[in-house]
C-alpha atoms as an extended CHARMM CRD file, in Angstrom:
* protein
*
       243  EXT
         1         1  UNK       CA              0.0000000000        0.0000000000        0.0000000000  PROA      1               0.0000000000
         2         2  UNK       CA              1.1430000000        3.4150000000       -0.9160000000  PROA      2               0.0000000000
         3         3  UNK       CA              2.4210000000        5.6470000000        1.9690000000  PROA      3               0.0000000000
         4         4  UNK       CA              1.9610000000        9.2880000000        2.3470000000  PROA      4               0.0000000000
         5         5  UNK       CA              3.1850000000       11.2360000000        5.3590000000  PROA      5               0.0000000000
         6         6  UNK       CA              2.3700000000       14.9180000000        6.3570000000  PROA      6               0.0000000000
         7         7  UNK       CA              4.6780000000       16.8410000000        7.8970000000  PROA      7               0.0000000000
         8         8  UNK       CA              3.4370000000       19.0380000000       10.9230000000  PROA      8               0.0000000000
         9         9  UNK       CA              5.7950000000       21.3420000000       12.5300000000  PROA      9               0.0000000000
        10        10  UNK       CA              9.1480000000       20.7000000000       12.5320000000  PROA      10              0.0000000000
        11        11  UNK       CA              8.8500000000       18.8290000000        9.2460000000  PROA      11              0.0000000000
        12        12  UNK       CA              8.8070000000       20.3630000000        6.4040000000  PROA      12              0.0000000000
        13        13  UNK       CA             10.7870000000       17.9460000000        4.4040000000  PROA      13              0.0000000000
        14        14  UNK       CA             12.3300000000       14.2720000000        4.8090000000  PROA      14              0.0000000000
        15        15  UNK       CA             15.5140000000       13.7450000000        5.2850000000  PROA      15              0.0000000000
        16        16  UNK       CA             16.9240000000       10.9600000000        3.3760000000  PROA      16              0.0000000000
        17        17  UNK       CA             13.7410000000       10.8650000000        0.1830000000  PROA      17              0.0000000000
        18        18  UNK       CA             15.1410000000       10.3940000000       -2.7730000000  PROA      18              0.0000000000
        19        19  UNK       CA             12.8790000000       12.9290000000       -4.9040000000  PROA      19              0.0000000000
        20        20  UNK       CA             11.7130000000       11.9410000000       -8.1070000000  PROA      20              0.0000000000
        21        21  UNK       CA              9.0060000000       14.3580000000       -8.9450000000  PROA      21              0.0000000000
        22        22  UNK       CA              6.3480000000       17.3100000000       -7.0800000000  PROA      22              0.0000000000
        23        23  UNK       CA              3.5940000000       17.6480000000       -8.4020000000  PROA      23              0.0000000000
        24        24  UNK       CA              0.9650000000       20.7000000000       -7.8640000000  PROA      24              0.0000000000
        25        25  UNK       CA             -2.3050000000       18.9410000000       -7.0810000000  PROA      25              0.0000000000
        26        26  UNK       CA             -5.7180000000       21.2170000000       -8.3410000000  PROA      26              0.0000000000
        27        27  UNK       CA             -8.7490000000       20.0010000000       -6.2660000000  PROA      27              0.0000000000
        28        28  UNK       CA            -12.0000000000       20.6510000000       -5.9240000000  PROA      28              0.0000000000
        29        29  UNK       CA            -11.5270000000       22.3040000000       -2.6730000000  PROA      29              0.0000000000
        30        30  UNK       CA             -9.4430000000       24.7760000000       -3.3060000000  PROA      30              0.0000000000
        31        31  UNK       CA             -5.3970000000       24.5040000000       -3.5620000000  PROA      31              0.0000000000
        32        32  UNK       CA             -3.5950000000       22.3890000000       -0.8160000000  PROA      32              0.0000000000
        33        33  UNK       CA             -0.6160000000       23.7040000000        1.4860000000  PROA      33              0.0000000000
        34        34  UNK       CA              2.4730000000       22.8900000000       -1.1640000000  PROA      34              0.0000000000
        35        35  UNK       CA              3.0040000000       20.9860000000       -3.9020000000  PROA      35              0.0000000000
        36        36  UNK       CA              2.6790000000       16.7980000000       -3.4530000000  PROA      36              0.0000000000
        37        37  UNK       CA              6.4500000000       15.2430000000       -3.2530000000  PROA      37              0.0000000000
        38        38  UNK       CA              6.8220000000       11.7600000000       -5.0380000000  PROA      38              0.0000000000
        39        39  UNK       CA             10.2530000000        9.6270000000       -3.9930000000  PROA      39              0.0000000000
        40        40  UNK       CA             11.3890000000        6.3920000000       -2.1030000000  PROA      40              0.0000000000
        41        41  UNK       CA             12.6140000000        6.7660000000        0.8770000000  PROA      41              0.0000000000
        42        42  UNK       CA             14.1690000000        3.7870000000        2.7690000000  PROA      42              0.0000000000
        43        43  UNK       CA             13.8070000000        1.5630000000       -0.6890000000  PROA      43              0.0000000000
        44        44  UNK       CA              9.7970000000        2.1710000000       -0.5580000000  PROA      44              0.0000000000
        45        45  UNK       CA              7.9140000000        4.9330000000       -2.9170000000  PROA      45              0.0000000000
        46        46  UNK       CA              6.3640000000        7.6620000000       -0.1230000000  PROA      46              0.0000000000
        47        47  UNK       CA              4.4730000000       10.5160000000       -0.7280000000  PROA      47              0.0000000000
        48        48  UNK       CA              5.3360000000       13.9440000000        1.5410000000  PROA      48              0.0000000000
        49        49  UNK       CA              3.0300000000       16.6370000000        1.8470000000  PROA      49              0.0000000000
        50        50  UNK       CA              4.1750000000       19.7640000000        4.3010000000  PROA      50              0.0000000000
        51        51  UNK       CA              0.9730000000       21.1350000000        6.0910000000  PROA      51              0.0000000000
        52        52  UNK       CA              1.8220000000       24.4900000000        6.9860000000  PROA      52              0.0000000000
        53        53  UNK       CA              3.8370000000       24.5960000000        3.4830000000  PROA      53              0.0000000000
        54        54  UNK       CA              7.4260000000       24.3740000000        2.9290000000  PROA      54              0.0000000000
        55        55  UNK       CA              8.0020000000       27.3320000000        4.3550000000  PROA      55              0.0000000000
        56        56  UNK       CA              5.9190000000       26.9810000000        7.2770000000  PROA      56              0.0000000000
        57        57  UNK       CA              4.1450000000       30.1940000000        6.3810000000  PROA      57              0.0000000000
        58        58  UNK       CA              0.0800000000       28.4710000000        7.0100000000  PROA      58              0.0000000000
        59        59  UNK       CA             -1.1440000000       28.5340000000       10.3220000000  PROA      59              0.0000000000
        60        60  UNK       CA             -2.7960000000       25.7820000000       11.6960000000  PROA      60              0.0000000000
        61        61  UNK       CA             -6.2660000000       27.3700000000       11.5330000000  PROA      61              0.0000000000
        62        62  UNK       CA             -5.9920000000       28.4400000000        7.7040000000  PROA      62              0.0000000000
        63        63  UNK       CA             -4.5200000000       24.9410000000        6.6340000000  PROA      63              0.0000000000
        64        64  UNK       CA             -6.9570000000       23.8010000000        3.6470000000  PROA      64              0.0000000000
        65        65  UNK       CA             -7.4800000000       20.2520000000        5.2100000000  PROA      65              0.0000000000
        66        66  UNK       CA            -10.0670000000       19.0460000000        2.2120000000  PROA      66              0.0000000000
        67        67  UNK       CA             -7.4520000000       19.7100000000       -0.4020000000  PROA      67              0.0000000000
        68        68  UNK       CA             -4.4480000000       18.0550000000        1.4730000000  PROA      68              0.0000000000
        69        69  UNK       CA             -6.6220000000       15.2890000000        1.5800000000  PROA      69              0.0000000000
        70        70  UNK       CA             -7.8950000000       14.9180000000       -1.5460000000  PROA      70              0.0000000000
        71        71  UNK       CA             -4.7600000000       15.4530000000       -3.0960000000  PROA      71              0.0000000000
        72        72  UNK       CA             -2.9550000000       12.7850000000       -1.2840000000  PROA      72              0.0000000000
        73        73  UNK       CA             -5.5970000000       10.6410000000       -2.3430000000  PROA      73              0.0000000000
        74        74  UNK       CA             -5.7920000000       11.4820000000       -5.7470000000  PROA      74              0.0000000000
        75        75  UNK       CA             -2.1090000000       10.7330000000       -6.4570000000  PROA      75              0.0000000000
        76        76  UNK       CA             -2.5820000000        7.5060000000       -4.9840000000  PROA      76              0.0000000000
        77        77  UNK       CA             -1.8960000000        7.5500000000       -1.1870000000  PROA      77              0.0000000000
        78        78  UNK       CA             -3.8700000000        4.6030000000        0.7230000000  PROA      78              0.0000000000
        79        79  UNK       CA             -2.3400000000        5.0890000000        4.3860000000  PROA      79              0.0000000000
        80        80  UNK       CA             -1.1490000000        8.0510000000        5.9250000000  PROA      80              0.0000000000
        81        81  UNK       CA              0.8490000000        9.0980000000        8.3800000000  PROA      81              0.0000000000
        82        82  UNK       CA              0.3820000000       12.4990000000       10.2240000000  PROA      82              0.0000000000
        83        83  UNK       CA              3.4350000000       13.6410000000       12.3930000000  PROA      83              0.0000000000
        84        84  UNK       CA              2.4230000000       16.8030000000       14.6570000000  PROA      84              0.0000000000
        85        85  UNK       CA              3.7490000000       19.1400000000       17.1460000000  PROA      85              0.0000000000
        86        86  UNK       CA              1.6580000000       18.4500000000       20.5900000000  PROA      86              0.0000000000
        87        87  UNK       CA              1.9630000000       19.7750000000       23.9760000000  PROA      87              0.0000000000
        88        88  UNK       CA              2.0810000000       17.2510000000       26.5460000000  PROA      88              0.0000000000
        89        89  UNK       CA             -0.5330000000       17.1410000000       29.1540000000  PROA      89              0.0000000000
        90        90  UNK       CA              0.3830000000       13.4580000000       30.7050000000  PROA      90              0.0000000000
        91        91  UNK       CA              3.3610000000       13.0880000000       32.6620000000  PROA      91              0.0000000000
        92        92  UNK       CA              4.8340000000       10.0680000000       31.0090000000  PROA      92              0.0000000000
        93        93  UNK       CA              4.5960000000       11.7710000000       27.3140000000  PROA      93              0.0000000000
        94        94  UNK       CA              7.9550000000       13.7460000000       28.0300000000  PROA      94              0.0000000000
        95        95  UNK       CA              9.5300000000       16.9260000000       25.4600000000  PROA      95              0.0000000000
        96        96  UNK       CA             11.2340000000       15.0350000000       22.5670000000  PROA      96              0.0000000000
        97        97  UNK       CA              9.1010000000       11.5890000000       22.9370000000  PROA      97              0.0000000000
        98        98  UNK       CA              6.6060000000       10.4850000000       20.5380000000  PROA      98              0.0000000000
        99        99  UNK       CA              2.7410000000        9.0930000000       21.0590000000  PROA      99              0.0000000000
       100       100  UNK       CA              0.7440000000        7.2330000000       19.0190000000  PROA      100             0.0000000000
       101       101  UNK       CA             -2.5340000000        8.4190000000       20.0560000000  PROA      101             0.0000000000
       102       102  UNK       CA             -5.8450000000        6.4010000000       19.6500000000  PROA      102             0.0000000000
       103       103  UNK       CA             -8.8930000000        8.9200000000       20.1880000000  PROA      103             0.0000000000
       104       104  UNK       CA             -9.0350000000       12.2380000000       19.7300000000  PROA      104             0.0000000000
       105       105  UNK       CA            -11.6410000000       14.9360000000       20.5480000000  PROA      105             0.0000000000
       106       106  UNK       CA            -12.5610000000       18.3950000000       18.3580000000  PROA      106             0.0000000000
       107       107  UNK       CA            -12.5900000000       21.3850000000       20.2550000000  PROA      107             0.0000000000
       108       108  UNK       CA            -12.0820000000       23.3440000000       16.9990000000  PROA      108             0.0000000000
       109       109  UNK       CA            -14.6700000000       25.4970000000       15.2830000000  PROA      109             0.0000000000
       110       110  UNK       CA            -15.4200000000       26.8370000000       12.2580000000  PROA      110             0.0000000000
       111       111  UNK       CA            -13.3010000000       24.7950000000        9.8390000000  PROA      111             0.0000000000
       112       112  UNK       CA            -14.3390000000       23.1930000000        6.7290000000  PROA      112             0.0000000000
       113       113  UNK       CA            -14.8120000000       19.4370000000        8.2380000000  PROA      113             0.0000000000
       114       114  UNK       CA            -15.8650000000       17.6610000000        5.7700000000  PROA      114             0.0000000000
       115       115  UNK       CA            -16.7790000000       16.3520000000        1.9680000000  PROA      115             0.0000000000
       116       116  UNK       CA            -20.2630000000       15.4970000000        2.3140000000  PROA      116             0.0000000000
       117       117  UNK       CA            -21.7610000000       19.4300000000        2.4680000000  PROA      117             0.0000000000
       118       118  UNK       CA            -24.8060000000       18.6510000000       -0.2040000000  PROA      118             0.0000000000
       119       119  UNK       CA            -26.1020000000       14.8480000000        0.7690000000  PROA      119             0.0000000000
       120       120  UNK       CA            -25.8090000000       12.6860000000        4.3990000000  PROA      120             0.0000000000
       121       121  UNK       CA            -22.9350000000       10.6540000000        4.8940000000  PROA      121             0.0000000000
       122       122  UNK       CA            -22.3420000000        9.6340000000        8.1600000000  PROA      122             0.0000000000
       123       123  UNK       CA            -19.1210000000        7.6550000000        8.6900000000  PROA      123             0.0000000000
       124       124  UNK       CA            -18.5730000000        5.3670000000       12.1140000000  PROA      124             0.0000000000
       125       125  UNK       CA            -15.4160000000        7.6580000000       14.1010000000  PROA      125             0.0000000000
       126       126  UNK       CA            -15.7800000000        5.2600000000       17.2580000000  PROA      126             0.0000000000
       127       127  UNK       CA            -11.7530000000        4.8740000000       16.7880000000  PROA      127             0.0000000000
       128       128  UNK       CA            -10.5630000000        7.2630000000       14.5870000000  PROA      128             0.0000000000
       129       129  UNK       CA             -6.8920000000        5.8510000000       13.8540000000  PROA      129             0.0000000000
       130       130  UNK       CA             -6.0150000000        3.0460000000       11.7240000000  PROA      130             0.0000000000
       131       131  UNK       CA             -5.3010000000        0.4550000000       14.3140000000  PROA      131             0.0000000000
       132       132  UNK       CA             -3.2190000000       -1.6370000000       12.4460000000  PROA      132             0.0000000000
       133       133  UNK       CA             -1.3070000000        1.6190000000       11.5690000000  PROA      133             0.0000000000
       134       134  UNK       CA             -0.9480000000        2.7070000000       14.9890000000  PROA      134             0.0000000000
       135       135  UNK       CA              0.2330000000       -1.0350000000       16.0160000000  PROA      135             0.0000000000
       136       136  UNK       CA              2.6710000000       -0.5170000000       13.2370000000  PROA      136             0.0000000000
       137       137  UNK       CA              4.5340000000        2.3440000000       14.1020000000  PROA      137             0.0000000000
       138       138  UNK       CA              4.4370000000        1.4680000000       17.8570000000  PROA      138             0.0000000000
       139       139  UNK       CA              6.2600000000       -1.7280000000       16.7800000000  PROA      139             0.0000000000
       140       140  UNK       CA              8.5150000000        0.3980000000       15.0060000000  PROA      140             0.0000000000
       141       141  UNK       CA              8.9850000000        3.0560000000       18.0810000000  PROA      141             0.0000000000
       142       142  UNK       CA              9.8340000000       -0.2440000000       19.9570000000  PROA      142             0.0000000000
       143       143  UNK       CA             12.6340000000       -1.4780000000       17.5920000000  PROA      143             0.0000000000
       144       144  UNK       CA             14.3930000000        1.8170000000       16.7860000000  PROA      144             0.0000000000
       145       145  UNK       CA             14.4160000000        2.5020000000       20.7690000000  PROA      145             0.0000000000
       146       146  UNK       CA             12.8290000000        5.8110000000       20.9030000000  PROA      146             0.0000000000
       147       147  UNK       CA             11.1390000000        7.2600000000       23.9030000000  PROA      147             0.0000000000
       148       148  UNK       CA              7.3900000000        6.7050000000       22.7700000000  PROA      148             0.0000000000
       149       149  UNK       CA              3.6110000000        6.2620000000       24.5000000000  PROA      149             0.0000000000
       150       150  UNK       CA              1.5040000000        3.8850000000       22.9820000000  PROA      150             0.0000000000
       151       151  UNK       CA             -1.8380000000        5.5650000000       23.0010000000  PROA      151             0.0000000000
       152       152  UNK       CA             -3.1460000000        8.4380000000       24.1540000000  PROA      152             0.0000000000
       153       153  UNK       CA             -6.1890000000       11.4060000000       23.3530000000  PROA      153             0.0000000000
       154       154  UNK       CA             -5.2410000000       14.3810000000       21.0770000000  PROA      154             0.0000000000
       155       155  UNK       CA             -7.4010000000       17.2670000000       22.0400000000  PROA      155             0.0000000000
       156       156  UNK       CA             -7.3120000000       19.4110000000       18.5760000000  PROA      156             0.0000000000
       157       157  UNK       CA             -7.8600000000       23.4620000000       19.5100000000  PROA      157             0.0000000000
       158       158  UNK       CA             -8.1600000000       26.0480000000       16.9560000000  PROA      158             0.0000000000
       159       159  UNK       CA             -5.0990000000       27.9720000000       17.4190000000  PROA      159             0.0000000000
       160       160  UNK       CA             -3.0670000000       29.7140000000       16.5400000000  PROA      160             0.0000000000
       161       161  UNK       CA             -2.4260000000       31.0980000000       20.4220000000  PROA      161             0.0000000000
       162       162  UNK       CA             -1.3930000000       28.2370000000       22.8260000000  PROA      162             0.0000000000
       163       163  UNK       CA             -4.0790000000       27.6550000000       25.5620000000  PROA      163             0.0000000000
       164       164  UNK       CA             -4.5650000000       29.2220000000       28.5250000000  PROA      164             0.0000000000
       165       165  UNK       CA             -3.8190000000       27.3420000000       31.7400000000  PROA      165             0.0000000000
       166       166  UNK       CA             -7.4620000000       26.7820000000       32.4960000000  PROA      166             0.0000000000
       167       167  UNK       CA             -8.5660000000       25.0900000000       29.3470000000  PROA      167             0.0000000000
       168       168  UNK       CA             -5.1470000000       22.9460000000       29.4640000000  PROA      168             0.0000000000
       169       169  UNK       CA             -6.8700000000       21.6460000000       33.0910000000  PROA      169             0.0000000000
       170       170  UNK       CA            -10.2430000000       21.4840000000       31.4120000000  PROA      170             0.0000000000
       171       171  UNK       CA             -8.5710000000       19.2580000000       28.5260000000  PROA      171             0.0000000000
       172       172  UNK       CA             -7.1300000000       17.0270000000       31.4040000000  PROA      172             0.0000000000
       173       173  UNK       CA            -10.7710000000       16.6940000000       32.9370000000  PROA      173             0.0000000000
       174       174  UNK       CA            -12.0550000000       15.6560000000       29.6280000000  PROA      174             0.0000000000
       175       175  UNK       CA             -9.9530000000       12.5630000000       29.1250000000  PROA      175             0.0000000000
       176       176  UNK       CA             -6.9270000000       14.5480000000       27.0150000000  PROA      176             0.0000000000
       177       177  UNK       CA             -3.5700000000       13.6100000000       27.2030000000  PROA      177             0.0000000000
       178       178  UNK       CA             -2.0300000000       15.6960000000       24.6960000000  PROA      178             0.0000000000
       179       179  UNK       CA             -3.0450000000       18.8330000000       22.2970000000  PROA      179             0.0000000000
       180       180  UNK       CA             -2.6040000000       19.8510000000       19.3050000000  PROA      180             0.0000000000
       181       181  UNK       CA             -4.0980000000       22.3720000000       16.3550000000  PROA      181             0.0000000000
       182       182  UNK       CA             -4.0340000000       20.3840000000       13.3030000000  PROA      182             0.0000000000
       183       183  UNK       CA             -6.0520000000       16.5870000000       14.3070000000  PROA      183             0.0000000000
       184       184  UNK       CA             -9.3820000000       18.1390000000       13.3990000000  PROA      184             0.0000000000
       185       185  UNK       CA            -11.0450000000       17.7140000000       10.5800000000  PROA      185             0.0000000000
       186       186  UNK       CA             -7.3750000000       15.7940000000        9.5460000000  PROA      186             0.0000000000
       187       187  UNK       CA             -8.3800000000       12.3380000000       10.9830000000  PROA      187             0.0000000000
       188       188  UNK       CA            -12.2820000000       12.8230000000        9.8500000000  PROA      188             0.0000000000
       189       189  UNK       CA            -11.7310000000       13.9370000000        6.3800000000  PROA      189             0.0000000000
       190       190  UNK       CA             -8.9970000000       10.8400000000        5.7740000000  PROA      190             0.0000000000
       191       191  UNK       CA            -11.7940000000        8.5450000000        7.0310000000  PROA      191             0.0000000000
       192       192  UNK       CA            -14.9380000000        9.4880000000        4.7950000000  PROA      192             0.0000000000
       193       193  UNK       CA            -11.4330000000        9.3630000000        1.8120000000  PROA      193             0.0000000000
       194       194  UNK       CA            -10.9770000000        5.8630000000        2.7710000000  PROA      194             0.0000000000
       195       195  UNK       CA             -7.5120000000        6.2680000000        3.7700000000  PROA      195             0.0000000000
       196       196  UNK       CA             -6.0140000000        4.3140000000        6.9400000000  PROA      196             0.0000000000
       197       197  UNK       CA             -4.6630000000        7.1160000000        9.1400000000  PROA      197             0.0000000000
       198       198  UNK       CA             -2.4890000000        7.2710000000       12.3630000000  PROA      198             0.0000000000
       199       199  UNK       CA             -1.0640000000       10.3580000000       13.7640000000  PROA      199             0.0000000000
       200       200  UNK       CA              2.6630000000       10.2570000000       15.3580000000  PROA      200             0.0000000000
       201       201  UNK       CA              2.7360000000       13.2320000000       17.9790000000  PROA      201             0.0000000000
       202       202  UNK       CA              5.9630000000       14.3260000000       19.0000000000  PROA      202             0.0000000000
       203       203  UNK       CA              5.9830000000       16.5160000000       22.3440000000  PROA      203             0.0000000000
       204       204  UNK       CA              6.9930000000       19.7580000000       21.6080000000  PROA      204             0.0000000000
       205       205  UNK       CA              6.2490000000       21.1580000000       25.0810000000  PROA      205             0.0000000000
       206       206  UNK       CA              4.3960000000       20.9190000000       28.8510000000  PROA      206             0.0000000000
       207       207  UNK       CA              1.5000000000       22.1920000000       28.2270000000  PROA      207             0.0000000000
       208       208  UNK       CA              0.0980000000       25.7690000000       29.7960000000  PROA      208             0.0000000000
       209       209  UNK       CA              0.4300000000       25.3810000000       33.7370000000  PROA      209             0.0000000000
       210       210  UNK       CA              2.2370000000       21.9310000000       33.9630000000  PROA      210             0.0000000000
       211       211  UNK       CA              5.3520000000       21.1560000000       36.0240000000  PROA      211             0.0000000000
       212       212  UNK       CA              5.4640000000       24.9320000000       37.5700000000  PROA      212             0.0000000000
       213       213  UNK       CA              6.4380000000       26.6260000000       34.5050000000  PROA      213             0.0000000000
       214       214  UNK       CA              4.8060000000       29.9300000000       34.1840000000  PROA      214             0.0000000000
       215       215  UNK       CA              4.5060000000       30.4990000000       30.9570000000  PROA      215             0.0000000000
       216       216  UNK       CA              5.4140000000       28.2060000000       27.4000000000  PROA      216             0.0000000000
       217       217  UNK       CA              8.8250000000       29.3230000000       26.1390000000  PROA      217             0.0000000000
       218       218  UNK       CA              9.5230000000       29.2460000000       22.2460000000  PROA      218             0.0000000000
       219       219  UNK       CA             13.1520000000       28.6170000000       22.1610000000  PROA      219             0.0000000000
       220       220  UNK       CA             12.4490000000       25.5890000000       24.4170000000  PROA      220             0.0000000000
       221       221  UNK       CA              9.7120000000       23.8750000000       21.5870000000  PROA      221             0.0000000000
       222       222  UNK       CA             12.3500000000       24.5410000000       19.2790000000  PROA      222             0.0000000000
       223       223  UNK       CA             14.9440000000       22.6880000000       20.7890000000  PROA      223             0.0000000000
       224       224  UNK       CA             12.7220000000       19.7630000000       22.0100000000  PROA      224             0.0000000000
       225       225  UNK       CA             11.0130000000       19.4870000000       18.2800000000  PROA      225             0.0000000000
       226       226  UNK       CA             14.5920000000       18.8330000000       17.1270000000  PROA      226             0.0000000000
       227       227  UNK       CA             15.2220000000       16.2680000000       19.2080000000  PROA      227             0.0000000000
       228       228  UNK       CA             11.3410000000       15.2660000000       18.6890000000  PROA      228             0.0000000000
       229       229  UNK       CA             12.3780000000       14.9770000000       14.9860000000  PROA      229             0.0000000000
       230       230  UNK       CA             15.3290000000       12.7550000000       15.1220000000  PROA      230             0.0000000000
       231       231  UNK       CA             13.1170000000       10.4690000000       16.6520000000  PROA      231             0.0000000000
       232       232  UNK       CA             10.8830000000       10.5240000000       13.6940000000  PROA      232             0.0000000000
       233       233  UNK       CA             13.7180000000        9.8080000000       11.2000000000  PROA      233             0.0000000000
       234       234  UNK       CA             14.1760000000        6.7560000000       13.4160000000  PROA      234             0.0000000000
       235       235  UNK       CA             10.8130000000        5.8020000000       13.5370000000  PROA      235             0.0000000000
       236       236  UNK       CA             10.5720000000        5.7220000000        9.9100000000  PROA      236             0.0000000000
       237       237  UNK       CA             13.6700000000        3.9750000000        9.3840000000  PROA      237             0.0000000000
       238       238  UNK       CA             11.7450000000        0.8510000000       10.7780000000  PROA      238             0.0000000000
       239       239  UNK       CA              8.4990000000        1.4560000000        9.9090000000  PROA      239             0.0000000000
       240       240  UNK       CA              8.9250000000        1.6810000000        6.3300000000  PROA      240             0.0000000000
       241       241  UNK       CA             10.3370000000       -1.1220000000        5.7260000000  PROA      241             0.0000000000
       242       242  UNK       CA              8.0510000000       -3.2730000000        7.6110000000  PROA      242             0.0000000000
       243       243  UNK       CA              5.4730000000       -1.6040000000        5.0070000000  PROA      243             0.0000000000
């Protein structure tokens, strides 16, 4: 199966693809974040797709979701992997480590959400990762010996300001063990496409209020996405191959 990963923060291009072509995708939804990258990486063809653009210059809440979708998909993509800057609301997902998370709630608002705007199509969203997926790459997080948590519950916000201390503790109450900007309507729209999806979260930070900090220092997400990334080139470097 054909492999496509977006790149969240932190990501905005593969180290190690061998590129053989990009290719600006028109959809029916508008144009997506960057042009669609076609190479092997690892001795397997992959697909890349940067979500804020390779520049980084999209914020999270202007990110045209239906078009990064429907691109990946139309060039051929059957599973996906999502990697995303999170902050870290559980103690034991630690700056640098990864999560695989397996639910995910949608505090965001106002964003195109899904394909199905002129007829009813209501798709099942009980689990809304790809388990097999998810087993996958937490196989793969075992054997490359990266600091990783299995599961977990992205809570997707709107963005683009961090949260306030007081919603991070209302997230906690709520069953969230991480959040992020970009989950929602990523996870939905790849499900009503068809595509097997899994998210790989990589800790960029504690999130507002945690571990006495008083407020969320920049240089210090910087510096922990780094070492957040590495880990990613890792996980790939087994995962891939197991494909």
């Amino acid at each position: 199966m054909t492999l496509a990963i977006i790149g969240g923060t932190g990501l905005t291009s593969l180290a190690g693809l061998e590129i053989a072509r990009r290719e600006m995708v028109h959809t029916p939804y508008g144009e997506p974040s960057a042009p669609v990258t076609h190479g092997d990486l690892h001795g397997r063809r992959v697909i890349f797709l940067a979500r804020h653009g390779y520049g980084h210059t999209i914020p999270p809440h202007r990110v045209n979701f239906r078009a990064n979708l429907w691109a990946l998909k139309h060039v051929g993509a059957e599973q996906l992997v999502a990697v995303a800057a999170v902050g870290s609301i559980d103690d034991a997902f630690k700056p640098g480590d990864l999560a695989f998370p397996d639910q995910i709630i949608d505090y965001t608002a106002g964003r195109e959400h899904t394909y199905f705007d002129e007829d009813v199509n209501h798709i099942d969203f009980t689990y809304p990762y790809d388990p097999k997926l998810r087993q996958r790459m937490v196989a793969a997080a075992e054997e490359a010996n990266v600091g990783y948590v299995a599961g977990g519950c992205y809570a997707a916000t709107q963005g683009p300001r961090l949260e306030t201390a007081a919603e991070i503790k209302r997230l906690a109450r709520d069953g969230s063990t991480m959040v992020g900007m970009t989950g929602m309507p990523e996870a939905a729209l790849a499900r009503e496409l068809n595509l097997a999806y899994a998210t790989c979260a990589v800790c960029a930070n504690w999130a507002a209020g945690l571990h006495g900090q008083e407020t969320v220092a920049m240089n210090d997400i910087e510096a922990n996405l780094n070492q957040g990334m590495a880990q990613v080139r890792s996980l790939l470097g087994a995962f891939i191959p197991r494909l």
